[in-house]
C-alpha positions in Angstrom: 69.7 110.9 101.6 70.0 107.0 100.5 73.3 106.1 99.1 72.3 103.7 96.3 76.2 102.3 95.6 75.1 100.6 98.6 74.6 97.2 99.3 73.7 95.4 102.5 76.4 93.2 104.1 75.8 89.9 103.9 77.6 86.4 105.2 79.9 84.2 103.9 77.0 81.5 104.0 74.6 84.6 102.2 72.5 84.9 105.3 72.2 88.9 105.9 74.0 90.5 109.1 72.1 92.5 111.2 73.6 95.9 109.7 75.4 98.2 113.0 73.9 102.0 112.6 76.5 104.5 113.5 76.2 108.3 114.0 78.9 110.0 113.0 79.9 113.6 112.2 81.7 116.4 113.6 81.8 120.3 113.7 84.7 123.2 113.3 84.6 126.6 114.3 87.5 129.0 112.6 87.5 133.1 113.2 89.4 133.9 109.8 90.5 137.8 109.7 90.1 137.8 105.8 88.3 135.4 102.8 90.2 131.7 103.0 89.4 128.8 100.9 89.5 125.5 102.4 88.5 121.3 101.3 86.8 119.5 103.9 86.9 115.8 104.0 84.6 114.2 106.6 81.7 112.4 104.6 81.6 108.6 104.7 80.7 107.4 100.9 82.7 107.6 98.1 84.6 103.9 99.0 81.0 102.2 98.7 81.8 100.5 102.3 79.2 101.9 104.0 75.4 103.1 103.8 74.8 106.5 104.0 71.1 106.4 105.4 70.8 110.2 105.8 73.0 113.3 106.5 73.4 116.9 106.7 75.2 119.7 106.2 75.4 123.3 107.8 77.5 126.4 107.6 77.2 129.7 109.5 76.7 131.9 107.7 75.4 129.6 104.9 78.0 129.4 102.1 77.7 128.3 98.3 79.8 124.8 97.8 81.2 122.4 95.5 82.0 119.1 95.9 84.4 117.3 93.8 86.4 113.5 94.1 90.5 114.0 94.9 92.8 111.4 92.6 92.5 109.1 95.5 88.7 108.8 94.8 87.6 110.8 98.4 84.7 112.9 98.8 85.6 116.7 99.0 83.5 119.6 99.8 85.2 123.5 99.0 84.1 126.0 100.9 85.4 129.9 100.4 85.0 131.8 104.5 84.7 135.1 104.5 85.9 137.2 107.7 84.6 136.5 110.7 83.7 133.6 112.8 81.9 130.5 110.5 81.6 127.1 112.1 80.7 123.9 109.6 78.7 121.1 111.4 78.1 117.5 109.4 76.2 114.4 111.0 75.2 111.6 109.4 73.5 107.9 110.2 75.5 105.2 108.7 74.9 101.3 108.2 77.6 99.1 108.0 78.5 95.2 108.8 79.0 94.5 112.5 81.9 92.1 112.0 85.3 93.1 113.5 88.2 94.0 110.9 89.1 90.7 108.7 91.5 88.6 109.7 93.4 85.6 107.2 96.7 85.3 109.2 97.7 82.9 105.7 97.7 86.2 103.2 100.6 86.0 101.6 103.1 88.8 100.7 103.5 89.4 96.6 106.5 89.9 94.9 107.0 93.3 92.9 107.1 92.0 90.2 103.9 90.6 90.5 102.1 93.8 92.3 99.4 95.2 90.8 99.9 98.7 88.8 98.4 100.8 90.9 99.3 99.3 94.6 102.9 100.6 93.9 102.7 104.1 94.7 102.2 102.1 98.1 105.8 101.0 98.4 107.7 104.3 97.7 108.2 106.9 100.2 106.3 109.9 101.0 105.9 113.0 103.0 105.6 111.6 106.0 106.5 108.0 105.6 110.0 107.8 105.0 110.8 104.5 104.1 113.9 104.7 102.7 115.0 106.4 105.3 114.1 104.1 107.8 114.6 100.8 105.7 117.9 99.7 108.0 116.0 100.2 110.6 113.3 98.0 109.2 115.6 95.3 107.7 117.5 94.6 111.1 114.0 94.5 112.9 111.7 92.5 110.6 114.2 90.8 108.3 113.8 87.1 109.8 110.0 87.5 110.0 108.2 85.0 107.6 106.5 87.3 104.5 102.9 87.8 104.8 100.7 88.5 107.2 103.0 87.6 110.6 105.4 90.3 109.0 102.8 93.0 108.9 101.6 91.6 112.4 104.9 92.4 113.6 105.4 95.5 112.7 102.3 96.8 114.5 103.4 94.9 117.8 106.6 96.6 117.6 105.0 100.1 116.9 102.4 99.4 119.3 105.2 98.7 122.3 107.6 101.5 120.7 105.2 104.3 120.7 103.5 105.9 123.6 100.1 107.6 122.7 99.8 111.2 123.7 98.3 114.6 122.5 100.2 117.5 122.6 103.6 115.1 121.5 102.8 115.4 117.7 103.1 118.4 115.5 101.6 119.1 111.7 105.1 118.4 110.2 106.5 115.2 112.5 107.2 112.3 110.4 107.5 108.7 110.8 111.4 109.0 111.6 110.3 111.7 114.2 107.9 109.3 115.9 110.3 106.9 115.9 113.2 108.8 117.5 110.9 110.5 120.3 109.0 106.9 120.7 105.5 108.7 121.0 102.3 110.3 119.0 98.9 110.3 118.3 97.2 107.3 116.2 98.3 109.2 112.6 101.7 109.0 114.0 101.8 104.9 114.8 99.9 104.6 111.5 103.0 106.5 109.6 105.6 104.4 111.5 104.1 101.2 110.6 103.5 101.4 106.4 106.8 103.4 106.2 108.3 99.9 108.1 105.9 98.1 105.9 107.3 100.6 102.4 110.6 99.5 102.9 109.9 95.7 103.5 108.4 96.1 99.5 104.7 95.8 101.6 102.2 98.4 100.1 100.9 100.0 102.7 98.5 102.8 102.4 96.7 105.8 105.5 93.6 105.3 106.5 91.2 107.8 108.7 88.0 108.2 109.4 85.5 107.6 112.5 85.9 104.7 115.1 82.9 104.3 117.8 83.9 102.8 121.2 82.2 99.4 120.7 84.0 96.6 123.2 85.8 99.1 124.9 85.5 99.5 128.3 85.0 103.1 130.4 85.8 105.6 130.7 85.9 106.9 127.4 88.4 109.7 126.1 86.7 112.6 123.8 86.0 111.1 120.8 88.6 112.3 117.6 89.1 111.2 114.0 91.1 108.1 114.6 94.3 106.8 111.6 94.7 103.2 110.6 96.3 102.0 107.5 95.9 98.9 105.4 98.4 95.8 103.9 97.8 94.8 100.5 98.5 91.1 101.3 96.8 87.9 99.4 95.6 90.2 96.8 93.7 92.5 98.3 94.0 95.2 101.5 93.7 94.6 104.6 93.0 96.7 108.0 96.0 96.5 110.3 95.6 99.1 113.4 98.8 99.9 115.7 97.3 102.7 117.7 94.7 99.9 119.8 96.6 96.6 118.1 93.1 94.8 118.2 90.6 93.9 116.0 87.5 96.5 116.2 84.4 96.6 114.4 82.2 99.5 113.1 85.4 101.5 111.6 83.3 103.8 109.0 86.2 104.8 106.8 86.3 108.7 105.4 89.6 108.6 103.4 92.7 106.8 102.1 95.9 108.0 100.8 99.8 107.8 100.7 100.2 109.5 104.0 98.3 112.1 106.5 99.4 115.0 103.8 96.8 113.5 101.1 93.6 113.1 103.4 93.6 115.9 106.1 90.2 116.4 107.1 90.2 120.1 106.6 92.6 121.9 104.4 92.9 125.8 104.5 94.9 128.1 102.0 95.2 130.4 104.5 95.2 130.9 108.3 91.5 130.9 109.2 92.3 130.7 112.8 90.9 127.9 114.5 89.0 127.9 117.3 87.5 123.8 118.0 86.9 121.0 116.6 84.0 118.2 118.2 83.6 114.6 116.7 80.8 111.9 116.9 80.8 108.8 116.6 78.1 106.4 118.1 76.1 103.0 117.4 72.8 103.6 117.5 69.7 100.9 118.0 67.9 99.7 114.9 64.6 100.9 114.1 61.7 98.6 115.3 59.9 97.5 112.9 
């Protein structure tokens, strides 16, 4: 299925790119004892950043769906389960531009008082991302950094160096102020320390996840996994900013974006459907010959 909101990336000189194919998708198996709702989030789309060049979906047991947009503006998918085990599986082959994440190292920081309307939900806190709690913290860290871009830059070193990357260290419920304390998480949890640092240095800062492919990185690979970023509205307009991997990377295909983790988990449940596994793919693929 084409997505026609799509347009092919081109160059700052107009010349086309040569578009990167990615396959992405992912499958979860639950074993719920009785009927449980649930809102998936895992299609590519709704942004416009990306070309979806064909996709599908699969249940078992098939299941009657809805899909709808959250206030955020994500694609959703509700699906009711019914007792016994069900699995969802989505793939999908999607074009995007091959650069690596922008980079303007002279965006400037805007007042806020001169912030647009609806980037300020950006600089409160949330859930997760407790920036008031945290703003000492921030202030004595990143108060002599020059506004902008080398501000932003500096708050991903530090997270990057502060943080120690880890499953099994990171629970539904920690929060930024957890991470920071216990100095380790997964990517979600350097994302959250970083806008709540960014939140309480007046920064809008919004969570990012979606799928990342291992392009430039060398062997071995870990499983692959949703990964979290988040983006810096800076210079009026957002930018990616990534303290998980602190580098630049290219062929990110985002799925979501929201205040924190709490507005764009990939699967919500009303219920406890117990879970059982959860695989995720994402890989470039060769373009066509023609």
């Amino acid at each position: 299925m084409i997505d026609e909101g799509w347009a092919v990336p081109t160059m700052a000189d107009g010349q086309l790119d040569v578009p990167l194919r990615i396959r992405v998708g992912c499958e979860f198996r639950y074993a719920p004892s009785q009927e449980t709702a649930a809102v998936f989030v895992v299609r590519p789309g709704a942004h416009g950043e990306h070309g979806v060049l064909s996709e599908s979906w699969e249940t078992n047991p098939q299941l009657p769906w809805r899909d709808y947009r959250d206030l955020f503006g994500n694609e959703c998918r509700r699906i009711t389960m019914g007792p016994g085990p069900f699995s969802l599986r989505y793939d999908a082959l999607v074009v995007t531009t091959p650069e690596l994440d922008p980079l303007d190292p002279n965006a400037i920081a805007h007042p806020a008082s001169e912030l647009p309307d609806d980037t300020l939900m950006y600089t409160l806190p949330s859930r997760f991302c407790l920036s008031d709690v945290l703003a000492p913290v921030a202030l004595e860290r990143f108060g002599n950094c020059a506004p902008g871009w080398a501000l932003v830059q500096s708050i991903c070193d530090f997270v990057h160096d502060h943080l120690t990357f880890g499953y099994g260290w990171s629970l539904p419920t920690t929060t930024a102020l957890d991470a920071y304390e216990n100095q380790r998480g997964v990517c979600r949890d350097f994302a959250h320390l970083a806008i709540t640092f960014c939140r309480a240095m007046n920064v809008p800062a919004r969570y990012v996840f979606g799928y990342m492919p291992d392009i430039d990185v060398p062997p071995p690979y870990a499983p692959m996994d949703f990964c979290a970023w988040f983006e810096a509205y800076l210079g009026g307009r957002w930018w990616t900013f990534d303290p998980r991997n602190n580098e630049r990377r290219r062929g990110r295909v985002v799925l979501a974006r929201g205040r924190d983790a709490l507005d764009v988990a990939m699967v919500t449940t009303f219920g406890n459907p117990n879970f059982q596994s959860m695989v995720v793919w994402s890989d470039p693929e060769p373009l066509p010959v023609s």
